[in-house]
Steps between C-alpha positions, in 0.01 A plus 500: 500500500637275724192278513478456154894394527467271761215334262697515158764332760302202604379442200880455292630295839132306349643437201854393562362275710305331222772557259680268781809810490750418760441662832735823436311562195182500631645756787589735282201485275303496854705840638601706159151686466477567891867669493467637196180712679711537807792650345267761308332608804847521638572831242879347440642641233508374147869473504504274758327233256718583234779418707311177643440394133889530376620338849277201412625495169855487556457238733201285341505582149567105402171419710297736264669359169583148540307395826740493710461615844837653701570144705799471781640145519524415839826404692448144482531519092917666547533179758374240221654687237825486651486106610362472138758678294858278348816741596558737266171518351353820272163580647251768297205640749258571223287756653737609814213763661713661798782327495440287817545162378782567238706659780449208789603265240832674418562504869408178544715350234731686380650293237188547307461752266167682515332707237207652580263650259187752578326731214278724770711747556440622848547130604816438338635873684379334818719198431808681399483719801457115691818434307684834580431442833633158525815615379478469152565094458674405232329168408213657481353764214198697503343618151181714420403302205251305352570090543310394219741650296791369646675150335434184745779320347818649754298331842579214678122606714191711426304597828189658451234609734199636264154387472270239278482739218822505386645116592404379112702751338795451799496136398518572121821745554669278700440215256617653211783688703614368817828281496536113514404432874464823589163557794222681503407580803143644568388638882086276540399568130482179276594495090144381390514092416873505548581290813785660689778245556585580852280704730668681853247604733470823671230443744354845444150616483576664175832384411451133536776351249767527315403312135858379306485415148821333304607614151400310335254385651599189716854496495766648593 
């Protein structure tokens, strides 16, 4: 069996390749047949997979409906963030994941008032237990719901850290909703054929910038 795997498994890392799939992609599509063939061999239980399947989920459900993996922004993002801000601003974290960022950021500066939205539900547990453990900040509020849903219009600054996929639609809600002035914020991922007006960089292999656009566009 394992032969056959190991074949099946050269033959998808084949393909991504051609498909030109960025290299964790083609990992997984290279080493998903072989485990799958080691884990059966293995004789774990099926409950173990059940449980495997609701951990990932709680914690990656938004990469299975809307393409968009579970990122961390780095430390460096809180840092430029916080330089970035005016006093006093309103900040909503659409798409919070664990918590990290939203929480370094209330530290950080704690005049500004953080909101921090995440729909997967064993992320957003993960960041309310970050929160909990931080001592419950007051500046900063951690909600399990969904961000598209939420109105634009009460945010002085939008930070989002997604992927391509979703960066039209971003730009359309935060056209039609965001205040006069208000930023969006967006960790490497451009709005397609929208120049950003300001640009911060991060000097990251994966996080390489932070991309600022002005509502409405250009001013301020």
């Amino acid at each position: 069996m394992l032969p056959w795997a190991t074949l099946q498994a050269m033959l998808a890392g084949l393909f991504a390749i051609m498909l030109r799939m960025p290299g964790w992609q083609r990992l997984v599509h290279g080493l998903f047949i072989p485990g799958v063939a080691l884990a059966s061999q293995a004789g774990i239980a099926p409950g173990w997979y059940l449980a495997a399947l609701l951990l990932t989920l709680a914690l990656g459900k938004n990469a299975l409906v809307e393409r968009v993996p579970l990122y961390r922004s780095a430390p460096r993002v809180a840092e430029s963030l916080g330089r970035l801000l005016d006093d006093g601003a309103t900040v909503l974290e659409a798409g919070c994941g664990d918590g990290r960022l939203a929480l370094q950021l209330a530290q950080r500066r704690p005049d500004v008032s953080v909101i921090a939205l995440e729909s997967a539900v064993g992320s957003c547990l993960l960041a309310k237990w970050r929160w909990l453990r931080a001592g419950q900040p007051s500046q900063l509020a951690i909600a399990c719901r969904n961000f598209w849903k939420e109105d634009w219009g009460g945010y002085d600054a939008i930070y989002v850290f997604l992927s391509p996929e979703p960066m039209p639609r971003i730009w359309r809600k935060f056209v039609a909703e965001g205040r006069p002035g208000s930023l969006l914020i967006s960790n490497t991922f451009a709005v397609p054929d929208v120049a950003p007006d300001e640009s911060i960089p991060l000097e990251g292999p994966l996080q390489k910038e932070l991309l600022i656009w002005r509502h409405p566009h250009g001013s301020r």
